[in-house]
Structure formats: structure tokens, C-alpha cells
PDB file with one MODEL, atoms N, CA, C and O in Angstrom:
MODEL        1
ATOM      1  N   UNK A   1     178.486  86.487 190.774  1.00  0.00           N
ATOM      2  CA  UNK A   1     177.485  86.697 191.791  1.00  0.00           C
ATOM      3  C   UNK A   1     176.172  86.053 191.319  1.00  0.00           C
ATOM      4  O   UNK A   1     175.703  86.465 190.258  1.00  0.00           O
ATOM      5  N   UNK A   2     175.405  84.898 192.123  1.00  0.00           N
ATOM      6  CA  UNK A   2     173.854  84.819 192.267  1.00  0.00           C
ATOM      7  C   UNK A   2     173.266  85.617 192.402  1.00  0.00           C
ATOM      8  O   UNK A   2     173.420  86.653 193.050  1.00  0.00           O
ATOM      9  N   UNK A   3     171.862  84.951 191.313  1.00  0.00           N
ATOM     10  CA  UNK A   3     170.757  85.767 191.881  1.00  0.00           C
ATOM     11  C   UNK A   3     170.142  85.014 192.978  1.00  0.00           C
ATOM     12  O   UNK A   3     170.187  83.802 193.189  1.00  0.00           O
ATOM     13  N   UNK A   4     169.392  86.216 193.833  1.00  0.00           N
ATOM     14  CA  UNK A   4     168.415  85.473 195.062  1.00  0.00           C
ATOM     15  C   UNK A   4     167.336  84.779 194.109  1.00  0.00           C
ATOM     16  O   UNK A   4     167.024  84.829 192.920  1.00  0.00           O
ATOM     17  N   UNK A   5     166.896  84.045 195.368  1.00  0.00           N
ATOM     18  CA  UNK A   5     166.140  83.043 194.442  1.00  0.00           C
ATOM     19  C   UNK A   5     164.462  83.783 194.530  1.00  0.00           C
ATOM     20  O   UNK A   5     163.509  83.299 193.919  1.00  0.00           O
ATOM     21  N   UNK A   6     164.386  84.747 195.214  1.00  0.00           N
ATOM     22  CA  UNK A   6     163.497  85.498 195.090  1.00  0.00           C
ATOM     23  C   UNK A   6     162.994  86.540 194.135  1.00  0.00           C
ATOM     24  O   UNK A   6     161.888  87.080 194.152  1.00  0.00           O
ATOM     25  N   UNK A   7     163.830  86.703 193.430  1.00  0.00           N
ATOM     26  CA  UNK A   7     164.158  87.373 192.063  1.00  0.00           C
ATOM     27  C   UNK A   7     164.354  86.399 190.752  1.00  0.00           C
ATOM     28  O   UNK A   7     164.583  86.724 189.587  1.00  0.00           O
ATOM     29  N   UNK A   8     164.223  85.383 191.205  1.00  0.00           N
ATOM     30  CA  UNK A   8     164.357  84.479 189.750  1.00  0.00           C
ATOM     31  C   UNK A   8     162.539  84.474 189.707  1.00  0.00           C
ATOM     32  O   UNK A   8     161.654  84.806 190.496  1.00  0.00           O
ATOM     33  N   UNK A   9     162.594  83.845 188.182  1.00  0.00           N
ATOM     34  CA  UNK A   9     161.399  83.968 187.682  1.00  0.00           C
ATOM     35  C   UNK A   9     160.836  82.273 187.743  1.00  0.00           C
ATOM     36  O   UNK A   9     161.661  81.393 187.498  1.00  0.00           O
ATOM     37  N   UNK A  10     159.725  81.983 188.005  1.00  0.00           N
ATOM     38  CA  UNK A  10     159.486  80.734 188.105  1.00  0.00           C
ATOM     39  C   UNK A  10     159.157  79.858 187.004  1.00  0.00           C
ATOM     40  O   UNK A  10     159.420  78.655 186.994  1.00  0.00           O
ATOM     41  N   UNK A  11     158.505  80.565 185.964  1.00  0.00           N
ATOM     42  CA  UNK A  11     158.566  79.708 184.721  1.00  0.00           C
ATOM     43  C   UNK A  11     159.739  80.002 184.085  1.00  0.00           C
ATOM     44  O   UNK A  11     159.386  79.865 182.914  1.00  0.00           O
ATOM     45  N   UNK A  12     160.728  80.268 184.055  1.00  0.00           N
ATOM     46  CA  UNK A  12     162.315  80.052 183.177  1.00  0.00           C
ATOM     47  C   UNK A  12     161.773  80.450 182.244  1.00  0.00           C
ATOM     48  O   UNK A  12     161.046  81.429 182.071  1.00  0.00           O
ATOM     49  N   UNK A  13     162.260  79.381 181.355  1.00  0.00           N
ATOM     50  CA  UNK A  13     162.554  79.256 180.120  1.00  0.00           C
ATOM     51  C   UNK A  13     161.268  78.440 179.666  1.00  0.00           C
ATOM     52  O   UNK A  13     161.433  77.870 178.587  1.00  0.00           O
ATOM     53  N   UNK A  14     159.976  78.253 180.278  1.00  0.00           N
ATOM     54  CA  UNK A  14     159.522  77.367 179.755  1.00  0.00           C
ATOM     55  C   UNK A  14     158.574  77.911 178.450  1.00  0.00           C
ATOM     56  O   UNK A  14     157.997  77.108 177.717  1.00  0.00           O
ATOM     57  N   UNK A  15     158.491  79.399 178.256  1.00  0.00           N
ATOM     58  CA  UNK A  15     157.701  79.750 177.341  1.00  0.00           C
ATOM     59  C   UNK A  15     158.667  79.857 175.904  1.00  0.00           C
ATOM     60  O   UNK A  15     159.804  79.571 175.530  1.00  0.00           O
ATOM     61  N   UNK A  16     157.469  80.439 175.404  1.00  0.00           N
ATOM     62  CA  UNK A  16     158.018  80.621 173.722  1.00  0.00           C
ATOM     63  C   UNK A  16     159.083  81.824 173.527  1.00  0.00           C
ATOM     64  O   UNK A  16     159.024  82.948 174.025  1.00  0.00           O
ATOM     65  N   UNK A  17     159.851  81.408 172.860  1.00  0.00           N
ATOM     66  CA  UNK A  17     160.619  82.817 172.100  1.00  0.00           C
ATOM     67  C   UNK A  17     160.299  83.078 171.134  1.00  0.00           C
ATOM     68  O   UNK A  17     159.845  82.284 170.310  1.00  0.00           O
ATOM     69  N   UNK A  18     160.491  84.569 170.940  1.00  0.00           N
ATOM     70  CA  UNK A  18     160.969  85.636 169.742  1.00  0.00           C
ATOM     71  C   UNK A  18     161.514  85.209 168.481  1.00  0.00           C
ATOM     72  O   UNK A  18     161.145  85.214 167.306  1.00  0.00           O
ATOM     73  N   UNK A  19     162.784  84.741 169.303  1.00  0.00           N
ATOM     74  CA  UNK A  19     164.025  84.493 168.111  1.00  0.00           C
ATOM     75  C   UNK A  19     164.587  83.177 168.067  1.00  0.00           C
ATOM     76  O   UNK A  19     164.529  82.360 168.986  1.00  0.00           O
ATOM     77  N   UNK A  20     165.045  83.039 167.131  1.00  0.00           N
ATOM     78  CA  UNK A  20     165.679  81.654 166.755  1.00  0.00           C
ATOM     79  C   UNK A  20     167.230  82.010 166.656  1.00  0.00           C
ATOM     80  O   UNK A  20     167.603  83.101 166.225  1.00  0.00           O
ATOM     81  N   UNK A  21     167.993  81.149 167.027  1.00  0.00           N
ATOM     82  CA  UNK A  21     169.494  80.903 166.482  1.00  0.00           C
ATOM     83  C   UNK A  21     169.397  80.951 165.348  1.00  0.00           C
ATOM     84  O   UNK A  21     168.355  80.862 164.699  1.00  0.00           O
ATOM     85  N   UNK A  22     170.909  81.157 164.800  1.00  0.00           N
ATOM     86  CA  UNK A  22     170.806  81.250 163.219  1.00  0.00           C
ATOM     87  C   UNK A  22     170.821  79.590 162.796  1.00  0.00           C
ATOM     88  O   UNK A  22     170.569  79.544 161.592  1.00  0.00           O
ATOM     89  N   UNK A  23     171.050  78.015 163.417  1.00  0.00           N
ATOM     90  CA  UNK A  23     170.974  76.604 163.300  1.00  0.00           C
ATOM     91  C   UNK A  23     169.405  76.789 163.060  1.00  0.00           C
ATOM     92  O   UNK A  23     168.957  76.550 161.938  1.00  0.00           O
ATOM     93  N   UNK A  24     168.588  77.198 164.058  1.00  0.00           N
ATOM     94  CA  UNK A  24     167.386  76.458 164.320  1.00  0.00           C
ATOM     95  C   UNK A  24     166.481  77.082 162.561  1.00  0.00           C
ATOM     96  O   UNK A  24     165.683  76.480 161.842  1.00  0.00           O
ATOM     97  N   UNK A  25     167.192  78.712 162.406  1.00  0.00           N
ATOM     98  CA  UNK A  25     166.536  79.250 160.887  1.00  0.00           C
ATOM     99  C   UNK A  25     166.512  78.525 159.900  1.00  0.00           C
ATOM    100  O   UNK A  25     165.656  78.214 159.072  1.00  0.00           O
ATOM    101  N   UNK A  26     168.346  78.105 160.212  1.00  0.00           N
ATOM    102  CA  UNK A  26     168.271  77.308 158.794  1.00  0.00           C
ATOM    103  C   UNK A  26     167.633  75.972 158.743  1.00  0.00           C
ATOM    104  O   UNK A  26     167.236  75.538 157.662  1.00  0.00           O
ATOM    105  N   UNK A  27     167.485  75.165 160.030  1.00  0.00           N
ATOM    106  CA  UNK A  27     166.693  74.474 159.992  1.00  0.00           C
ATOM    107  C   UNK A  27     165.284  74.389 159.374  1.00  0.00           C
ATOM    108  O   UNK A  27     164.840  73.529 158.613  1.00  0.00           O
ATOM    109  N   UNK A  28     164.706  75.447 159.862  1.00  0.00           N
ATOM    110  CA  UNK A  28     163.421  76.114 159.397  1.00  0.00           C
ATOM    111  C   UNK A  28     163.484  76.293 157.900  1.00  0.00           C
ATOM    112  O   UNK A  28     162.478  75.958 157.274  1.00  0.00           O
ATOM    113  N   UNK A  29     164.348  76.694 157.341  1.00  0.00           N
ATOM    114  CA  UNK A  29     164.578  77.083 155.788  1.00  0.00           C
ATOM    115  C   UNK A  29     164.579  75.661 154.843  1.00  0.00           C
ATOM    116  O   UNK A  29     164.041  75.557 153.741  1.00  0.00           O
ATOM    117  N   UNK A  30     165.371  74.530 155.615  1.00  0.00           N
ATOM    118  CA  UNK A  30     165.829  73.478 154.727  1.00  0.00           C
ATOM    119  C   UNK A  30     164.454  73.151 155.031  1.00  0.00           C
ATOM    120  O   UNK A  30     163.908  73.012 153.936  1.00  0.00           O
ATOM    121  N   UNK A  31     163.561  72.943 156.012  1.00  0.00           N
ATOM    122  CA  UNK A  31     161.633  72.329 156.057  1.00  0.00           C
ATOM    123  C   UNK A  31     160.720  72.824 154.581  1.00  0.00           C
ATOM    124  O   UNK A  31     159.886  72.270 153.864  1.00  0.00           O
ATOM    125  N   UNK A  32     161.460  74.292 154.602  1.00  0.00           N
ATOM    126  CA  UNK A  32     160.665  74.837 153.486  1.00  0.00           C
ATOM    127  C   UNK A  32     161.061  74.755 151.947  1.00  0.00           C
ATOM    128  O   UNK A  32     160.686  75.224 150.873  1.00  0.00           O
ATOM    129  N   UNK A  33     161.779  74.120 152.317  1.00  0.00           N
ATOM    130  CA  UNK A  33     163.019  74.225 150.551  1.00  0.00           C
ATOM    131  C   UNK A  33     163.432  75.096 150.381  1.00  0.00           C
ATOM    132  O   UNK A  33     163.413  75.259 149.161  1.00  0.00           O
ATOM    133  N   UNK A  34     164.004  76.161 151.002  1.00  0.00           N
ATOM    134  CA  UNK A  34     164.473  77.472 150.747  1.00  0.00           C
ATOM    135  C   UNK A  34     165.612  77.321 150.943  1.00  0.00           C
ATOM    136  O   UNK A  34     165.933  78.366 150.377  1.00  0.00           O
ATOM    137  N   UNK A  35     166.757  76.825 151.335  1.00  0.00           N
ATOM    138  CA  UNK A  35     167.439  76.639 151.888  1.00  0.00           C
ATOM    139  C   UNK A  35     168.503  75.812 150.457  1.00  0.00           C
ATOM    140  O   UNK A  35     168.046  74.859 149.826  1.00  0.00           O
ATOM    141  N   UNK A  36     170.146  76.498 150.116  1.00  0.00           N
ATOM    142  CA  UNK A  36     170.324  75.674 149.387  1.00  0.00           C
ATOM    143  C   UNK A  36     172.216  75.626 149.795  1.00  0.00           C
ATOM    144  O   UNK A  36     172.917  76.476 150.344  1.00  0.00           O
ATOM    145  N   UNK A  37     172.570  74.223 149.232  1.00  0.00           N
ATOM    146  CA  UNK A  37     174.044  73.911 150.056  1.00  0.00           C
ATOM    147  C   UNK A  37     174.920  74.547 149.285  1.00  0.00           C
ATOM    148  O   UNK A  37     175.016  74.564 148.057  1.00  0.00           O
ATOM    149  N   UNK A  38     175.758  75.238 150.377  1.00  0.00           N
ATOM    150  CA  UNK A  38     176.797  76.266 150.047  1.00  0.00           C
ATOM    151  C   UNK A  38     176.317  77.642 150.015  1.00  0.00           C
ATOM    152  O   UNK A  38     177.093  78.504 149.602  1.00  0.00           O
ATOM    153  N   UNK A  39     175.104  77.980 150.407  1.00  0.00           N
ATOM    154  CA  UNK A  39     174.725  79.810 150.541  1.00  0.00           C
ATOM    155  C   UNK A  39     175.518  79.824 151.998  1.00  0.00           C
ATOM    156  O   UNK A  39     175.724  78.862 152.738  1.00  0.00           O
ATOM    157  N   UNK A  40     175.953  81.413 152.211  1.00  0.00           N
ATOM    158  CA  UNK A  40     176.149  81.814 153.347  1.00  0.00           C
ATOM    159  C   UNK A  40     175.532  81.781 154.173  1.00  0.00           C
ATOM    160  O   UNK A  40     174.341  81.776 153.860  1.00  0.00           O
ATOM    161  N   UNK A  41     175.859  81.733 155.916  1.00  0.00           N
ATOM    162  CA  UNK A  41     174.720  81.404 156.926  1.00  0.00           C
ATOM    163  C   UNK A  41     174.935  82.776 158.079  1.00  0.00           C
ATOM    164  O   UNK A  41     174.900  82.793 159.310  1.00  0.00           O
ATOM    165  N   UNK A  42     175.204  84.054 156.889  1.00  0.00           N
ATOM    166  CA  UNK A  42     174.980  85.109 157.288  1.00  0.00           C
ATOM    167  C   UNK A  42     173.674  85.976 156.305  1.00  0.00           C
ATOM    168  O   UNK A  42     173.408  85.667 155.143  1.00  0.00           O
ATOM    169  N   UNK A  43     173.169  86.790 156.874  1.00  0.00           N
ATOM    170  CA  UNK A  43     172.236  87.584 155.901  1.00  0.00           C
ATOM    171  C   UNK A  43     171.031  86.464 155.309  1.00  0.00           C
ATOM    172  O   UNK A  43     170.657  86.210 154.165  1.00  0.00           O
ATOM    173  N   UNK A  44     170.476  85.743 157.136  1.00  0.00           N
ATOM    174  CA  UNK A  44     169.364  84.664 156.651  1.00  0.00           C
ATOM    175  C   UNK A  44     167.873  85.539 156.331  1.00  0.00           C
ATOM    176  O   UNK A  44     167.922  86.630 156.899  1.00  0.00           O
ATOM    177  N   UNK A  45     166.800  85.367 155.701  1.00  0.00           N
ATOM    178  CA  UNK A  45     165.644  85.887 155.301  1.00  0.00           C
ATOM    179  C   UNK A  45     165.371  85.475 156.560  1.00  0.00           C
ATOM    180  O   UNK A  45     165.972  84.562 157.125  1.00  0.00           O
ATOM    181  N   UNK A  46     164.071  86.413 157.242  1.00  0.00           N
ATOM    182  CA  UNK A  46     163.251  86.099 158.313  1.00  0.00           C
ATOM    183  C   UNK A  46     162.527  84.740 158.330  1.00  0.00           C
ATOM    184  O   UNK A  46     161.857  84.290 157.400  1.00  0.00           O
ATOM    185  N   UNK A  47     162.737  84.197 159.421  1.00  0.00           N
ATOM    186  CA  UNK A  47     161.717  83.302 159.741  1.00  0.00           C
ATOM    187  C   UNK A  47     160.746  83.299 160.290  1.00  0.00           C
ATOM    188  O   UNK A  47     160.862  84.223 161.095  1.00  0.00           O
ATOM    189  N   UNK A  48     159.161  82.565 160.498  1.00  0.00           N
ATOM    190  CA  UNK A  48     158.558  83.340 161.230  1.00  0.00           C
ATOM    191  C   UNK A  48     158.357  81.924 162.304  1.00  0.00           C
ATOM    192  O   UNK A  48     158.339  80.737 161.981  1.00  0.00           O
ATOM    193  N   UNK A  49     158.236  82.462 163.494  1.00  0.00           N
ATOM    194  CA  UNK A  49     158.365  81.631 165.135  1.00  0.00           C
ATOM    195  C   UNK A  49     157.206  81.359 164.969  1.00  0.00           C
ATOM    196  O   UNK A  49     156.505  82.243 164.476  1.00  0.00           O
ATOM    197  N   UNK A  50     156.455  79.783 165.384  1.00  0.00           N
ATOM    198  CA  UNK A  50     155.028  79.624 165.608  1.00  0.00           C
ATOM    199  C   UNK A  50     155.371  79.670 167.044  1.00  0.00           C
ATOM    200  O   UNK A  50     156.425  79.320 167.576  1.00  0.00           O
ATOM    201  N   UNK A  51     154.451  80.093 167.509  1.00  0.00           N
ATOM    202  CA  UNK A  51     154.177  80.330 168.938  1.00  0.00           C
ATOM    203  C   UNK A  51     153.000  79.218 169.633  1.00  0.00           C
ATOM    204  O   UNK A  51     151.825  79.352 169.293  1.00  0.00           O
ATOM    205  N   UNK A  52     153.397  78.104 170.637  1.00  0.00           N
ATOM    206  CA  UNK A  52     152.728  77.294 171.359  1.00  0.00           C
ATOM    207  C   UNK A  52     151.595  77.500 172.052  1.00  0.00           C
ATOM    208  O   UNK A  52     151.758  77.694 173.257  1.00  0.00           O
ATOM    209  N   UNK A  53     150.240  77.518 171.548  1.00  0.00           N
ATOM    210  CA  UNK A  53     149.318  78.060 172.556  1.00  0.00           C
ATOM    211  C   UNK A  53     148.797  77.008 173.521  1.00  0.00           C
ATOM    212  O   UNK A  53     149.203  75.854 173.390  1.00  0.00           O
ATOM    213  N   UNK A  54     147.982  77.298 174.423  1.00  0.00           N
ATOM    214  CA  UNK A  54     147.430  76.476 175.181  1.00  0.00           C
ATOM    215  C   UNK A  54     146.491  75.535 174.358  1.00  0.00           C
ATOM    216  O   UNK A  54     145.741  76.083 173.550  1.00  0.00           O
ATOM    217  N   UNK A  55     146.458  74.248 174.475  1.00  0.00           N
ATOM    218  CA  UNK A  55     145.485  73.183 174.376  1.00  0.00           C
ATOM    219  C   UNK A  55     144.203  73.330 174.587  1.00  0.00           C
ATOM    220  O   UNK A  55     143.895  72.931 175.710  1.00  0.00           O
ATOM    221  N   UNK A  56     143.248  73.773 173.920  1.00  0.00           N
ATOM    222  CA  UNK A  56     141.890  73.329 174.344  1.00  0.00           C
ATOM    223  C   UNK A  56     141.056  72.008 174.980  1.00  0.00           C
ATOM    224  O   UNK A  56     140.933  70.960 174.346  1.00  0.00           O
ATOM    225  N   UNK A  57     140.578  72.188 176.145  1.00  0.00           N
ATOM    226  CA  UNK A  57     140.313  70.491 176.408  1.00  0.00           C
ATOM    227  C   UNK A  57     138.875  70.092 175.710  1.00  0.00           C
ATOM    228  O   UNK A  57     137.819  70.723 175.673  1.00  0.00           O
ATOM    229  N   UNK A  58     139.238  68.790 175.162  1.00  0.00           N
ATOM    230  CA  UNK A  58     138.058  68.287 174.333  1.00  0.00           C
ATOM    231  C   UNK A  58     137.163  67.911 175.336  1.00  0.00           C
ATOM    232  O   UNK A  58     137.498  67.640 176.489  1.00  0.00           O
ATOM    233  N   UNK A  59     135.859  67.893 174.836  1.00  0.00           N
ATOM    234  CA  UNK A  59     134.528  67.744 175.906  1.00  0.00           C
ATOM    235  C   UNK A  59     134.342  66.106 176.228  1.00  0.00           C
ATOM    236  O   UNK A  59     133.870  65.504 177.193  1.00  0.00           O
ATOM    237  N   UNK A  60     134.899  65.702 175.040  1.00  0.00           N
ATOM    238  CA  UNK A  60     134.513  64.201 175.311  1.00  0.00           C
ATOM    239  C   UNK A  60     135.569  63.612 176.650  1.00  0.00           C
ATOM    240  O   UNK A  60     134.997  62.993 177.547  1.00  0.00           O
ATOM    241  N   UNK A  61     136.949  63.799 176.746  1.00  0.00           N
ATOM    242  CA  UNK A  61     137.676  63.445 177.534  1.00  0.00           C
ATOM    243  C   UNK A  61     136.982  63.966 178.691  1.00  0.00           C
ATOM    244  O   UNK A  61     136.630  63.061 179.447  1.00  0.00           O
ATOM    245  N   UNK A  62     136.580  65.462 179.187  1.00  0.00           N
ATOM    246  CA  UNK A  62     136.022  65.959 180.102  1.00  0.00           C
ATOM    247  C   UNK A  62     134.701  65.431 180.690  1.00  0.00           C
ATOM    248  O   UNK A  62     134.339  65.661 181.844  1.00  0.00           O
ATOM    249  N   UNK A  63     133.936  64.618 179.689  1.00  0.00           N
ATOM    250  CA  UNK A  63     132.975  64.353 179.839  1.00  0.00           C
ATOM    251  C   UNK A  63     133.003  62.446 180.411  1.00  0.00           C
ATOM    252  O   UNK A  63     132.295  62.063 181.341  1.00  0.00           O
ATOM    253  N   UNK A  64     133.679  61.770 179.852  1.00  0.00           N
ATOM    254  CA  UNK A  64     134.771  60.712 180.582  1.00  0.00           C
ATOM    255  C   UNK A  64     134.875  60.877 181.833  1.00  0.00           C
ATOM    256  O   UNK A  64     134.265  60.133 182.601  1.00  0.00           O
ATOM    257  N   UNK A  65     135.430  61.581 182.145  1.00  0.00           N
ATOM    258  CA  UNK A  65     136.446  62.024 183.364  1.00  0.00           C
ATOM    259  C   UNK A  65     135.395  62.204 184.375  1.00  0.00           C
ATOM    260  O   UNK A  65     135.427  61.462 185.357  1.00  0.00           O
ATOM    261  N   UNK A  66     134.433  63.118 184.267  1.00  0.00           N
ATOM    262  CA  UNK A  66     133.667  62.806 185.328  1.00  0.00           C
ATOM    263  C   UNK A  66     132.396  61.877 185.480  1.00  0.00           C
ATOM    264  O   UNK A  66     131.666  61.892 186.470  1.00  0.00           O
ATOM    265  N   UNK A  67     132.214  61.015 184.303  1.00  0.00           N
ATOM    266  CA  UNK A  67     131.582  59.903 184.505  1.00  0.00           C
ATOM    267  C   UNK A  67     132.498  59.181 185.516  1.00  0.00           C
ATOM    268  O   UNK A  67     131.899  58.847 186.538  1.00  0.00           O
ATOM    269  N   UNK A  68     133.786  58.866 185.476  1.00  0.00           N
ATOM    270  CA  UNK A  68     134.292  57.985 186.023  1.00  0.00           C
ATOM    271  C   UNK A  68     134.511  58.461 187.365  1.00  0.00           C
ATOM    272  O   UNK A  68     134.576  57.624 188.265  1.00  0.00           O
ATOM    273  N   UNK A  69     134.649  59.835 187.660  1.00  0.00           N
ATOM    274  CA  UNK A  69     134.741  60.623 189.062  1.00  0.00           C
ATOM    275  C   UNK A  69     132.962  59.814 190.163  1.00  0.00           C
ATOM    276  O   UNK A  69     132.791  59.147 191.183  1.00  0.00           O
ATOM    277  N   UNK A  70     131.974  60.536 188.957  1.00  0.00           N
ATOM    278  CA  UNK A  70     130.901  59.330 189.921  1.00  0.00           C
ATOM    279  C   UNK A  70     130.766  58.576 190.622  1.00  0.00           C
ATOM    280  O   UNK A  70     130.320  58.571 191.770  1.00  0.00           O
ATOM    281  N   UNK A  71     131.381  57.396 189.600  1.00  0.00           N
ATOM    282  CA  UNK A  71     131.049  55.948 189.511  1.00  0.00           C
ATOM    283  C   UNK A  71     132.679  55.403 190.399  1.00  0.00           C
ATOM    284  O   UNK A  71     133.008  54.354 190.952  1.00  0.00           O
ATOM    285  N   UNK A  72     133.236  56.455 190.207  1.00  0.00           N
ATOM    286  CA  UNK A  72     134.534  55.987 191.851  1.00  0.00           C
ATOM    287  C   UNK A  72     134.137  55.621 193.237  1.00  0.00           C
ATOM    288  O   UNK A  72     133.170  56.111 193.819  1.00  0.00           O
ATOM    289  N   UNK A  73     134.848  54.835 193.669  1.00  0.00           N
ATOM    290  CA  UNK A  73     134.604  54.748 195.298  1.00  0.00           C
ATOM    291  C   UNK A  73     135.680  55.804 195.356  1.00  0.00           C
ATOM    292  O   UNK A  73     136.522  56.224 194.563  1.00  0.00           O
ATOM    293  N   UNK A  74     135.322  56.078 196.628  1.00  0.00           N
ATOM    294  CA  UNK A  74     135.893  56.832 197.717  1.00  0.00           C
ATOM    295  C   UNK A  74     137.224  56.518 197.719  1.00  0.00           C
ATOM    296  O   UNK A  74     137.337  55.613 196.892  1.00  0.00           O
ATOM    297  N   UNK A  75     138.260  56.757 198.177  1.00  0.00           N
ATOM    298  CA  UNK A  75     139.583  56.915 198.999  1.00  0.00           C
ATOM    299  C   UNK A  75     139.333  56.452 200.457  1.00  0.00           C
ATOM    300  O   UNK A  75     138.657  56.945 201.360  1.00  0.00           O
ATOM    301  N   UNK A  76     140.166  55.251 200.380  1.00  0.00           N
ATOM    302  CA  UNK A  76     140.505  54.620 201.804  1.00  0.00           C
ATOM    303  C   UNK A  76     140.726  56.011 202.738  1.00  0.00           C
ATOM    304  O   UNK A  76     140.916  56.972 201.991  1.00  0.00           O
ATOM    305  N   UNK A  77     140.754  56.369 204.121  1.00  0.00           N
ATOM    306  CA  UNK A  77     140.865  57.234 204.361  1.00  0.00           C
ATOM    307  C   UNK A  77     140.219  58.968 204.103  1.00  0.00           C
ATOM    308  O   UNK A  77     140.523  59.998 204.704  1.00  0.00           O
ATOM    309  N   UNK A  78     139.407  58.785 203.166  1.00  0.00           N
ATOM    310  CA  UNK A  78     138.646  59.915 202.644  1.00  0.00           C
ATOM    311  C   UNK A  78     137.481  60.119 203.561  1.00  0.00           C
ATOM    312  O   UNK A  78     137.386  59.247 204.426  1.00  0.00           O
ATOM    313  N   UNK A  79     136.166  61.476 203.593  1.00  0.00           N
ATOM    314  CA  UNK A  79     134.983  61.719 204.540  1.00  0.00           C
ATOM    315  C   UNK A  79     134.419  60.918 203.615  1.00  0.00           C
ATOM    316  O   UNK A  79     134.843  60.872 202.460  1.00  0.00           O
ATOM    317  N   UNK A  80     133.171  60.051 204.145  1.00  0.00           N
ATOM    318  CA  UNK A  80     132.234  59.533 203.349  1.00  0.00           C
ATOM    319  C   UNK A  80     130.591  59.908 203.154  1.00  0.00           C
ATOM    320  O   UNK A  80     129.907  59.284 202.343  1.00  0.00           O
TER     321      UNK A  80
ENDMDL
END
């Protein structure tokens, strides 16, 4: 059975997780040197998730951006 699509969530999957697979740990482990060939790939030490924050926008790009908004003509079709 579907879900309605009114009940689905609109950002999915696009945020951060919690948890990692036990691939992506050991991945994480072999970055750190912790990680050595032939240990078991049960009973992994915690990893810790960096979490993606939002981008701060730099002033200079912002400050660009509407110099050039100014110094634009108009849009064919635009009020003048």
C-alpha cells in the first residue's frame, strides 16, 4: 500500500542523519587511522556525524549582486 502524497514529507531525505551504516563508520575510521585490516566489522567504536549547516552568505558576493541589480536594464516586457 501507498502513501498519499499528502502525507509524504517534502524535504525526504534531503537533511542530515543521526546514524551511519556500519560501511560509511568504517569509512570514517580508515580517514582517522583507526581503522585496521582484518578487525571485525561488528562492535564498531562510535563515530561522530558532522552535521551540514546552512551557508552563511558572504557580504561581498551580496554586495556584487546588487551593484549589478542597479546597473541592469529592465526585462523586455517588465513595468518601467
Amino acid at each position: 500500500m501507498s502513501i498519499d502524497k499528502s502525507l509524504r514529507r517534502k524535504s525526504g531525505m534531503s537533511g542530515s542523519r543521526s546514524v551511519l551504516t556500519r560501511a560509511e563508520r568504517i569509512e570514517a575510521l580508515k580517514a582517522d587511522d583507526k581503522w585496521t585490516d582484518g578487525r571485525s566489522p561488528f562492535n564498531l567504536p562510535k563515530v561522530r556525524v558532522m552535521k551540514l549547516g546552512k551557508k552563511p552568505k558572504k557580504a561581498a558576493k551580496t554586495a556584487e549582486a546588487a551593484k549589478d541589480a542597479k546597473g541592469a536594464k529592465p526585462a523586455a516586457g517588465g513595468k518601467k
